[in-house]
KEVEXTI-868085 format. One record per residue: residue in one letter; residue number from 1; x, z, y of N, C-alpha, C in turn. Coordinates in steps of 0.001 Angstrom, whole numbers, plus 500000, padded with zeros to 6 digits. Layout:
N
NODE r   k   n.c1   n.c3   n.c2  ca.c1  ca.c3  ca.c2   c.c1   c.c3   c.c2
NODE A NUM      X      Z      Y      X      Z      Y      X      Z      Y
...
END
This chain:
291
NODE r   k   n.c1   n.c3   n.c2  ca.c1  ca.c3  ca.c2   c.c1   c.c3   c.c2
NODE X   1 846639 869857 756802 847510 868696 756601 848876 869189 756139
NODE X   2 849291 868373 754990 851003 868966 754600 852095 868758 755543
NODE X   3 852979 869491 755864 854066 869305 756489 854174 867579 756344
NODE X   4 855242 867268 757282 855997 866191 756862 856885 865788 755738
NODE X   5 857221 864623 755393 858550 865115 753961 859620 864895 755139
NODE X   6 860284 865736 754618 861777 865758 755206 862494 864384 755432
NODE X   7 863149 863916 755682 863865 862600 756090 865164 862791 754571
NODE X   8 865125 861722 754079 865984 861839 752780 867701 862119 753299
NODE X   9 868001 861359 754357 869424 861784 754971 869262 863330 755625
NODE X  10 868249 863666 755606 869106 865393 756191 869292 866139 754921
NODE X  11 868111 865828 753729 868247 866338 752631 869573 866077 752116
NODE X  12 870259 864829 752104 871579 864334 751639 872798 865294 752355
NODE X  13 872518 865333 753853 873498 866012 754389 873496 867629 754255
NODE X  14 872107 868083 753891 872666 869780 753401 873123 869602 752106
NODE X  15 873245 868567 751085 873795 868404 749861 875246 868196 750045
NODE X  16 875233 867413 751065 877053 867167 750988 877403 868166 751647
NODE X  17 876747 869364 752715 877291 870957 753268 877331 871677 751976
NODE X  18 876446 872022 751040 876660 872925 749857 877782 872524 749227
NODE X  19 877713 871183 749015 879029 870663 748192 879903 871131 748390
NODE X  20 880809 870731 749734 881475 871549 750367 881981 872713 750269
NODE X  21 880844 873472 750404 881133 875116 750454 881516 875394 748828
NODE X  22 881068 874595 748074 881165 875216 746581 882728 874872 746408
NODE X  23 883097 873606 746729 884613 872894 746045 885450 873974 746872
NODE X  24 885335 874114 748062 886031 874543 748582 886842 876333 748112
NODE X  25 885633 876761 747644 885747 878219 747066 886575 877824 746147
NODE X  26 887117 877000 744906 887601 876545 743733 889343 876178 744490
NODE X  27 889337 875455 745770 890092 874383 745662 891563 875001 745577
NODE X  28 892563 874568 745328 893507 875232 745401 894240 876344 744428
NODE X  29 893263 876681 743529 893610 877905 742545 894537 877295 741729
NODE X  30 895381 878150 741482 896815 877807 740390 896027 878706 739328
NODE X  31 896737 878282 737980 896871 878615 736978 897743 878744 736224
NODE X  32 898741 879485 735366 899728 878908 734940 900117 880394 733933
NODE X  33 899165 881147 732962 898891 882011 732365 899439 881440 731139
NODE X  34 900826 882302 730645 901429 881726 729852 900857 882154 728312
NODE X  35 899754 883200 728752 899215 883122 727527 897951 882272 726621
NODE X  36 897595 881801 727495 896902 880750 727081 897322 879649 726388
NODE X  37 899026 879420 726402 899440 878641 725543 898899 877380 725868
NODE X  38 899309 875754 725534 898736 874694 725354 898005 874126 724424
NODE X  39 897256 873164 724429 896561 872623 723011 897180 871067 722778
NODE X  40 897319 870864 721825 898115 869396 721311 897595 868974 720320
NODE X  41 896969 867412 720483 896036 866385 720011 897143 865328 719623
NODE X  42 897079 864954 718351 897906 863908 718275 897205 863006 717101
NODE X  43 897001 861797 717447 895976 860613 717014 896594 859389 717130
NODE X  44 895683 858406 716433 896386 857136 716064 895527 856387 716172
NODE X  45 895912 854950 716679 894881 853849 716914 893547 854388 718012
NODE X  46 893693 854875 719365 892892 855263 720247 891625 855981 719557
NODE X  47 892433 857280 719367 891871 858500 718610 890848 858320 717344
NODE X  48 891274 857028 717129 890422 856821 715095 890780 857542 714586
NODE X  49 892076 858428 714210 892362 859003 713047 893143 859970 714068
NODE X  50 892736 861258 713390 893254 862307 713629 894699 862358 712665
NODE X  51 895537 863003 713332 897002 863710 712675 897272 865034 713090
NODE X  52 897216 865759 714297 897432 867127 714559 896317 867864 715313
NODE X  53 895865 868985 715172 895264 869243 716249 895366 870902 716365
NODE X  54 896456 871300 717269 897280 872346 717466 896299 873223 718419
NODE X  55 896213 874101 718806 895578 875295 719808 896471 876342 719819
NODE X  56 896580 876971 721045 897501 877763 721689 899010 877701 721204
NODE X  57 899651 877044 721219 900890 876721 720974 901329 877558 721966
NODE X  58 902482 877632 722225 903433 878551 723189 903838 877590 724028
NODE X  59 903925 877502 725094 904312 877134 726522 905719 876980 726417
NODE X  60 906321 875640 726454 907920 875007 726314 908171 874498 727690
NODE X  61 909206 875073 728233 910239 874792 729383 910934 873147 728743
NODE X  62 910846 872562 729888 911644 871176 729801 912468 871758 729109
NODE X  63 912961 870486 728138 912938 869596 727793 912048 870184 726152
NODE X  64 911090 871226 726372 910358 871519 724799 909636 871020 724141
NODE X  65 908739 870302 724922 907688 869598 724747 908345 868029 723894
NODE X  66 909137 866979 724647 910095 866448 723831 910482 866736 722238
NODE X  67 910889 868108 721874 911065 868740 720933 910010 868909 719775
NODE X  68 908799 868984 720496 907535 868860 719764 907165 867628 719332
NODE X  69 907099 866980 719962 906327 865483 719805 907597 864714 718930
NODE X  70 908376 865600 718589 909516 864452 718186 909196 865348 716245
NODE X  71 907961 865789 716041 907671 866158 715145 906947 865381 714740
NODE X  72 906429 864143 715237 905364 863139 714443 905830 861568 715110
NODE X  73 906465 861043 713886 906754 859881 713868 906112 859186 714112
NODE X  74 906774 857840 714741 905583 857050 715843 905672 855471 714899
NODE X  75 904209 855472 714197 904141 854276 712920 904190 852982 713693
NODE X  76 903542 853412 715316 902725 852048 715812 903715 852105 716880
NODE X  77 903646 850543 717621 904481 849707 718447 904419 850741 719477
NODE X  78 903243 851322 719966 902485 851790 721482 902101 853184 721055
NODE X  79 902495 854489 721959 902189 855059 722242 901769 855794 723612
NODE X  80 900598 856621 724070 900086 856646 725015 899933 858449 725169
NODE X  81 900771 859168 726226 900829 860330 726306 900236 860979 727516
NODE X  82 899021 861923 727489 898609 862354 728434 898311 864208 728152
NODE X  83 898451 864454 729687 898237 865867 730064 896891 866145 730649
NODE X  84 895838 866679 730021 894680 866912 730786 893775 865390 731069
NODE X  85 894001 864492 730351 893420 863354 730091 893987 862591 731046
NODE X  86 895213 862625 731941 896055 861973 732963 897187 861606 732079
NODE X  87 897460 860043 732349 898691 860029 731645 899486 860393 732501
NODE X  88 900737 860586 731436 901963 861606 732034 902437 860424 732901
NODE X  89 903364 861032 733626 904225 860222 734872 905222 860330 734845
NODE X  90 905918 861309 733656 907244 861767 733477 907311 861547 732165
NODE X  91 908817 861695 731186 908697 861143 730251 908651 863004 729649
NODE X  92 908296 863021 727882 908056 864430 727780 909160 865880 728278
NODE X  93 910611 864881 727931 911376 866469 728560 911567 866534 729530
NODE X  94 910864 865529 730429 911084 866444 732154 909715 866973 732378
NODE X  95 908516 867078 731660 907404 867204 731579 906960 869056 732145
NODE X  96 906899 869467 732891 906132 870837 732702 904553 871482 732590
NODE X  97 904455 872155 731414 903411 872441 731097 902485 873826 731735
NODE X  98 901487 874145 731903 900722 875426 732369 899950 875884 731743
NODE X  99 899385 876866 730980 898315 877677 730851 897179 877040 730320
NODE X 100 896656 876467 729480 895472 875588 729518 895642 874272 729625
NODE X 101 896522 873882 729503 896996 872467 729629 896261 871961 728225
NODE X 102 895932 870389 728560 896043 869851 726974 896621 868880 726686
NODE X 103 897666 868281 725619 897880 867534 725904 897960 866499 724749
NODE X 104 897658 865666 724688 897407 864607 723475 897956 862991 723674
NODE X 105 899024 863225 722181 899817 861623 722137 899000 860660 721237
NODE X 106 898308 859414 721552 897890 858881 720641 899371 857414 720195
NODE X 107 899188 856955 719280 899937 856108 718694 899273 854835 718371
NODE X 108 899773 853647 719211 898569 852254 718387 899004 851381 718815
NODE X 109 898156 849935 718517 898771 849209 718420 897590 848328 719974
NODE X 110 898544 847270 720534 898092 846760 721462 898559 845518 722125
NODE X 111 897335 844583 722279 898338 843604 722885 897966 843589 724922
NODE X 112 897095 844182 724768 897519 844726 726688 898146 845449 727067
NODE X 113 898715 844813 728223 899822 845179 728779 900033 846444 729273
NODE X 114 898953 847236 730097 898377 848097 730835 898471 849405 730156
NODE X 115 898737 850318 729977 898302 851454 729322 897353 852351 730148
NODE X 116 896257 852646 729447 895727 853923 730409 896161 854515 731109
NODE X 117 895002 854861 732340 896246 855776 733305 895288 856977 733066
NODE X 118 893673 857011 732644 893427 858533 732312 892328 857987 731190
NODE X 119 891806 859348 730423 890877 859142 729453 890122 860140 729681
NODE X 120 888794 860826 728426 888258 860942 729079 887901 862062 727757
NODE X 121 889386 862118 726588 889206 862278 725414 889775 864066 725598
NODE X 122 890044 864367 726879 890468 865936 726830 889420 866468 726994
NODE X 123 888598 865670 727777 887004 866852 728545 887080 868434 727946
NODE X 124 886951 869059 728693 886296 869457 729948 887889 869187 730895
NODE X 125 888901 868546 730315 890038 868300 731490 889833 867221 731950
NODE X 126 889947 866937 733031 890749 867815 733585 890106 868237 735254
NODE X 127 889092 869040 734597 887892 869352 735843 887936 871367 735669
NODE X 128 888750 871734 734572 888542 873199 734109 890201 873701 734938
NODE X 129 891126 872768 734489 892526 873171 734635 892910 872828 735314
NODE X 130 892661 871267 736030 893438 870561 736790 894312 870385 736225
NODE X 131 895534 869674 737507 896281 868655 737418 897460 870043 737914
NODE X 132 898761 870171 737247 900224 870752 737257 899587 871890 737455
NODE X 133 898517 872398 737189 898221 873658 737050 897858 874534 738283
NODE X 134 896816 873221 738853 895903 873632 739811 894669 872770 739781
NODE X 135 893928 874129 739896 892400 873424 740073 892046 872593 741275
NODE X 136 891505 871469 741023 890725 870192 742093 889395 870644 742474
NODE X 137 889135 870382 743474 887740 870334 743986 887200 869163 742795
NODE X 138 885651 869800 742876 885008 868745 741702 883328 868498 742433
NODE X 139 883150 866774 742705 882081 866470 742973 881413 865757 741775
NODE X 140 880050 866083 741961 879277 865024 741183 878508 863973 742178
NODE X 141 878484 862835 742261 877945 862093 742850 877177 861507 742210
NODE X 142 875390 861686 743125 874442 860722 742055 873696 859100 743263
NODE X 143 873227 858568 742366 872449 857900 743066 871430 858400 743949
NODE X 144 870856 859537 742715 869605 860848 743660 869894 861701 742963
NODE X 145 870590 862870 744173 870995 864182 743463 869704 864718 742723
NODE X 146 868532 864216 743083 867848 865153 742501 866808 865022 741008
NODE X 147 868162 863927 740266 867344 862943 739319 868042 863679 737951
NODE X 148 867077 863812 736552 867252 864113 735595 869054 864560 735149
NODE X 149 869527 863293 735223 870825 862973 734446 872104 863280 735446
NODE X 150 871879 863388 736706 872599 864453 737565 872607 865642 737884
NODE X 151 871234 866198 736951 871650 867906 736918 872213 868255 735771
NODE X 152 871983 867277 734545 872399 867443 733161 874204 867420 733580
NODE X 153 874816 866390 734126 875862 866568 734327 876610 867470 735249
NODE X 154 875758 868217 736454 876852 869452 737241 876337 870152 736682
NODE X 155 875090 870316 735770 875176 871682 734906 875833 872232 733977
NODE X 156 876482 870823 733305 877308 871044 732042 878457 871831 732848
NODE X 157 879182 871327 733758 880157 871529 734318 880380 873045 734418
NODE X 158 879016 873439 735314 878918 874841 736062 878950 875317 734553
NODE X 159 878267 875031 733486 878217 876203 732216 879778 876019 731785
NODE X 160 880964 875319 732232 882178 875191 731556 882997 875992 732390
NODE X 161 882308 876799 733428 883062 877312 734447 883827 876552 735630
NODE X 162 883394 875604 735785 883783 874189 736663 882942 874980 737513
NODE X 163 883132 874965 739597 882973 874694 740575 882310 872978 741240
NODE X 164 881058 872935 740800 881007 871649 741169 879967 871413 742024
NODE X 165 880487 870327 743259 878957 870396 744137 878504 869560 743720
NODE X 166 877267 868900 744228 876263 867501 743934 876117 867193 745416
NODE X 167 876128 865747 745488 875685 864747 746514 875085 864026 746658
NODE X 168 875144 862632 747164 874462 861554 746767 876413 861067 746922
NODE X 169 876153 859662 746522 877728 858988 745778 877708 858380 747724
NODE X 170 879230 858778 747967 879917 858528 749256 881335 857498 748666
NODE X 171 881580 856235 749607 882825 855808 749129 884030 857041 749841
NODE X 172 884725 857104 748743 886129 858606 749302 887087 857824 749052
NODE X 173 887858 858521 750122 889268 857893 750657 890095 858405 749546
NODE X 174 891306 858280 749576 891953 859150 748294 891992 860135 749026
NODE X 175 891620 861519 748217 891857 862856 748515 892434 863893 746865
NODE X 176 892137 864489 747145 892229 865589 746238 891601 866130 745108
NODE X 177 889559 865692 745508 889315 866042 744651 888993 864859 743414
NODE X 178 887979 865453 742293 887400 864986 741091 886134 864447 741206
NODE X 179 886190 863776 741254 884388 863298 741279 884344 862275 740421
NODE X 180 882722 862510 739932 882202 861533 738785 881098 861302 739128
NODE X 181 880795 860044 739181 879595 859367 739934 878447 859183 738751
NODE X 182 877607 859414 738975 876252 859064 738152 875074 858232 738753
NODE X 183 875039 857232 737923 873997 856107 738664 874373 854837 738018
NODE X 184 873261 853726 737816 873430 852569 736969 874587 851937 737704
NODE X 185 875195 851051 736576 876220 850276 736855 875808 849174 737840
NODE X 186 875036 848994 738225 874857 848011 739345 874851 848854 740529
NODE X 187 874536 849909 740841 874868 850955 741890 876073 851062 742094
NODE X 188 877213 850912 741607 878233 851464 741725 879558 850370 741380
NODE X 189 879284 849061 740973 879982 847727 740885 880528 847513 742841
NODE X 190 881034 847795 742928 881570 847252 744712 882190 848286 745203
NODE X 191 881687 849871 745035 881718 850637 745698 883363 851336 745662
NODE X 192 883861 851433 744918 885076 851806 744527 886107 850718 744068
NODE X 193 887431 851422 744059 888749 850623 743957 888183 850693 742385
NODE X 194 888796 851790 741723 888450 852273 740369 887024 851068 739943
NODE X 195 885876 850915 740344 884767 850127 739963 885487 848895 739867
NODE X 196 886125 848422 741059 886533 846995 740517 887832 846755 739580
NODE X 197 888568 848168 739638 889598 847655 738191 888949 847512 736623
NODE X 198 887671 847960 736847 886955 848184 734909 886307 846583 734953
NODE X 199 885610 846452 736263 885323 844774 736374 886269 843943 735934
NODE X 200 887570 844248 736312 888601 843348 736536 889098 843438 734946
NODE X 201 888712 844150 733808 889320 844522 732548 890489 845262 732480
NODE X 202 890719 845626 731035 891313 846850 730714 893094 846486 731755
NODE X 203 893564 845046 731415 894864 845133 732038 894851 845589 733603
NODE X 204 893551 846086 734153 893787 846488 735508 893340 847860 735528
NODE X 205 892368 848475 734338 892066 849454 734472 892590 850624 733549
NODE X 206 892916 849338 732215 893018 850404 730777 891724 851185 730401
NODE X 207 890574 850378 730738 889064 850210 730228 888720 849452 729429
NODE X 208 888638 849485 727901 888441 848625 727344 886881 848110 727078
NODE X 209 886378 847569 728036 884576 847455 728295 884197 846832 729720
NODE X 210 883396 846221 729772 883157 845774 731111 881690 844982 731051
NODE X 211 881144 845168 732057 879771 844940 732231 879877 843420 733336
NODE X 212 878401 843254 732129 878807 841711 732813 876766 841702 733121
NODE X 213 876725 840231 733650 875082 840021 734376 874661 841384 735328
NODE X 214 875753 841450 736703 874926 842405 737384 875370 844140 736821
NODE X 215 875607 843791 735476 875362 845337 735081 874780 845570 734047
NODE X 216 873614 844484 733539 872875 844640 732616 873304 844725 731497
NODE X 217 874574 844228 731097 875204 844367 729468 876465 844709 729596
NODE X 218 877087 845525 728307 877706 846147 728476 878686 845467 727323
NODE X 219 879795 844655 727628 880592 844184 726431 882084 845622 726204
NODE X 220 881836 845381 724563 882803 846593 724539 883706 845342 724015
NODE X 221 885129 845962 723939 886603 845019 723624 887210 845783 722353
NODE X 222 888007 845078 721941 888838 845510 720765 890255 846201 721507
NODE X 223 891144 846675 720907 892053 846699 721317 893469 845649 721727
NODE X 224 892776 844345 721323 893195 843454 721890 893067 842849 723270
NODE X 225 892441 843142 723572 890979 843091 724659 890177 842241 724224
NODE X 226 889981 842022 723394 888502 840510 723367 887265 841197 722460
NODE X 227 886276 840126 723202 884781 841179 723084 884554 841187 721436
NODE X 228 883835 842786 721168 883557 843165 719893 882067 843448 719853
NODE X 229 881562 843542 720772 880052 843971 720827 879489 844065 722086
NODE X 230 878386 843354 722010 877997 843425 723114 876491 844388 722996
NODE X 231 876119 845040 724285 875251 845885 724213 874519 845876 725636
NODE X 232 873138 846610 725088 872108 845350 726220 871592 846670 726785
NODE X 233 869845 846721 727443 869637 847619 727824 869424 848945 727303
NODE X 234 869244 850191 728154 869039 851286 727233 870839 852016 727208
NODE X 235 872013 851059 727367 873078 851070 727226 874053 852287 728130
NODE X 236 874857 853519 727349 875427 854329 728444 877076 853917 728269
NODE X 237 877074 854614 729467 878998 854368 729573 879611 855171 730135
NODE X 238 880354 856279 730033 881242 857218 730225 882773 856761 730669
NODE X 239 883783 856583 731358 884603 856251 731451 885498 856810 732946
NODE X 240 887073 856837 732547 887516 857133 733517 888715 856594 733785
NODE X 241 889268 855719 735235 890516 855049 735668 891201 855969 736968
NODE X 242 891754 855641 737328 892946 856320 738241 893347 854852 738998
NODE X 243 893340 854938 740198 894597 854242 741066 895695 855161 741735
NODE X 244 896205 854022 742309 897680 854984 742696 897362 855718 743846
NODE X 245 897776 856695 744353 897466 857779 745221 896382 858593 744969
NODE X 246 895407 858396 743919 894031 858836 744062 894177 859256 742592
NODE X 247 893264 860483 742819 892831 861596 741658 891961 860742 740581
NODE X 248 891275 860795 739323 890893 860128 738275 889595 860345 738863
NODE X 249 889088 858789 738689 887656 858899 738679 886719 858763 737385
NODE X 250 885153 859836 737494 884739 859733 736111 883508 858727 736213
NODE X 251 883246 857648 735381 882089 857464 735935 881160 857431 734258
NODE X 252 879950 858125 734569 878484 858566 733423 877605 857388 733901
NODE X 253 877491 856475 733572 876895 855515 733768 875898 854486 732851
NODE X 254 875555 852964 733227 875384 852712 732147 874058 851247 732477
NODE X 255 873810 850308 731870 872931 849193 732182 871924 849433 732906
NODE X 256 871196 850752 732657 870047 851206 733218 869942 852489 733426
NODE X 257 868437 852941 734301 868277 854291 734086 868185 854872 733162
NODE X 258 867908 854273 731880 867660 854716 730573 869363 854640 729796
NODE X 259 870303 853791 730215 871662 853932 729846 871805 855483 730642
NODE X 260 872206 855473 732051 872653 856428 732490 871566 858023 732293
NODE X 261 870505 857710 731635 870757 859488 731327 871138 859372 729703
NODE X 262 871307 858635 728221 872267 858841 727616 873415 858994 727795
NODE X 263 873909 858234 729133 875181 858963 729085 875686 860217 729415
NODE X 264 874695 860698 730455 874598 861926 731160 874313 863481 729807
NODE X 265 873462 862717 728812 873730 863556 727284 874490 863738 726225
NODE X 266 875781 862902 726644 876228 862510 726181 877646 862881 726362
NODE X 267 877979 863833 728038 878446 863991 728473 879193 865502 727843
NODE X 268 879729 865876 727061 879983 866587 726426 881124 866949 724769
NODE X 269 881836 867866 725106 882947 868022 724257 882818 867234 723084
NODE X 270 882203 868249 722281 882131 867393 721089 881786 866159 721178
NODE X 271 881019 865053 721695 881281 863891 721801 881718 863315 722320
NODE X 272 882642 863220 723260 884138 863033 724060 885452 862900 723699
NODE X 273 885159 864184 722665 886994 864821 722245 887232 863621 721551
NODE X 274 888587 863057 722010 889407 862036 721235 889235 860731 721678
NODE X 275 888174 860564 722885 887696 859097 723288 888310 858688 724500
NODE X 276 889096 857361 724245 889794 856867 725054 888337 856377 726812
NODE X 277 887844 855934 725615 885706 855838 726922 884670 855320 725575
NODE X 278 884037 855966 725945 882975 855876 725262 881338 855193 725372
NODE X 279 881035 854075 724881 879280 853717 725088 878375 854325 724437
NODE X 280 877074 854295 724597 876343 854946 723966 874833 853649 723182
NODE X 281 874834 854046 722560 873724 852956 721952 873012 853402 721436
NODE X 282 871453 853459 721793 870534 853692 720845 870912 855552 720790
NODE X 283 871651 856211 721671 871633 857802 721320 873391 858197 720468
NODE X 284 873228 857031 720274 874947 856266 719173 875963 856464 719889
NODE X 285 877131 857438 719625 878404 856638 720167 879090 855635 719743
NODE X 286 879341 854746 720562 880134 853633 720253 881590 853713 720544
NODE X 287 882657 853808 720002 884183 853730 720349 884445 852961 721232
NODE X 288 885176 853203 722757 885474 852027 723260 887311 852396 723484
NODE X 289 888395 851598 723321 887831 850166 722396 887558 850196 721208
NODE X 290 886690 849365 720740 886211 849326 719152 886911 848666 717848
NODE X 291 887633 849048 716840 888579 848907 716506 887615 847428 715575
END
């Protein structure tokens, strides 16, 4: 006769002990290697059009950075400046930069009020460098750690040199670390502050997309906010918000199981770089917001 199966909560709880032990080895590391220089992204209309795209620049002491950005004239009403896919909190010359930093100004036009508070267009930031030039603990949270599109995503990680454990998805208090939840959008609609600001639309989240019936469809927005496309099953969604006190949340998601492992493939530089959040259709990226 076969053993018993294990009880799925003890399996969960040596997942959230490994976790643990892994973030913990990571947590805390500074960085701030001035030779690594910064990288600087500078784009227009929520990264449609490229204008700069700088690598290893030299590392500027307040007020330098200021000095830089005052090298590309700003065409559009709105501009939106972030470090490591966090928008800044300071304006650029009180700004200090570290080692690996990235940092990218886009320029556009908008009639919400809200500006992003993170994107999702630096990847692999800000899970490689962290935040002022320290590394975060980094979780992946799945529906079932032990499902296709949640190893695709802490594997990417671990091959980027990311420290990342796997769990099953826990509601977290604000802490410290990074976590990006994987699991259909109806899994994960309630569970978080962050879940209900993308519900609530972009003026609460600076998400331009929101899932409506349950979860099942996925309306993308213009940069006005009003709907440009709507998208049904099969549908992925990548996206990331911030509340106040609390570190950026990522969420790889999507209408279905069949959304959330495109997004989980989806999950990756080259199709990331420059995306304010991104859907996936049919294998397709879709711009969100969609101009």
């Amino acid at each position: 006769m076969p053993p018993p199966a294990r009880p799925f909560a003890l399996v969960a709880g040596i997942l959230l002990a490994l976790a643990a032990a892994a973030v913990l080895a990571g947590c805390g590391e500074t960085r701030n290697s001035t030779a690594e220089g910064f990288a600087l992204t500078v784009t227009r209309d929520f990264g449609a059009t490229s204008v700069a795209e700088l690598k290893r620049q030299p590392l500027p002491a307040p007020p330098g950075l200021a000095a830089v950005l005052d090298r590309y004239g700003q065409p559009r009403a709105r501009e939106s400046l972030f470090v490591n896919g966090i928008a800044a909190d300071r304006a650029p010359a009180k700004l200090t930069l570290h080692g690996g930093d990235r940092v990218w100004l886009d320029q556009h036009e908008s009639s919400v009020a809200t500006r992003p508070s993170a994107v999702i267009g630096s990847f692999p930031e800000p899970f490689r460098n962290g935040v002022d030039g320290k590394r975060l603990p980094v979780r992946v949270e799945c529906d079932d750690p032990r499902s296709g599109p949640c190893a695709v995503v802490a594997e990417k990680l671990v091959s980027l040199g990311v420290i990342a454990g796997r769990s099953v998805i826990s509601r977290s208090a604000a802490d410290d670390s990074l976590r990006v939840l994987v699991a259909p959008w109806s899994r994960l609609r309630g569970r978080e502050f962050e879940a209900d600001s993308i519900e609530a639309g972009p003026r609460s989240s600076g998400v331009f997309a929101r899932f409506e019936d349950g979860g099942a469809r996925l309306i993308v927005l213009d940069p006005a906010g009003r709907p440009a496309r709507t998208l049904g099953g099969g549908t992925g969604f990548i996206a990331t918000t911030t509340e106040p006190e609390r570190r950026p949340l990522w969420f790889v998601t999507g209408t279905d199981a069949a959304g959330v492992a495109a997004a989980a493939r989806a999950f990756d530089e080259s199709v990331l770089a420059d995306r304010f959040a991104l859907a996936i259709s049919e294998d397709l990226p879709v711009a969100v917001p969609l101009p």
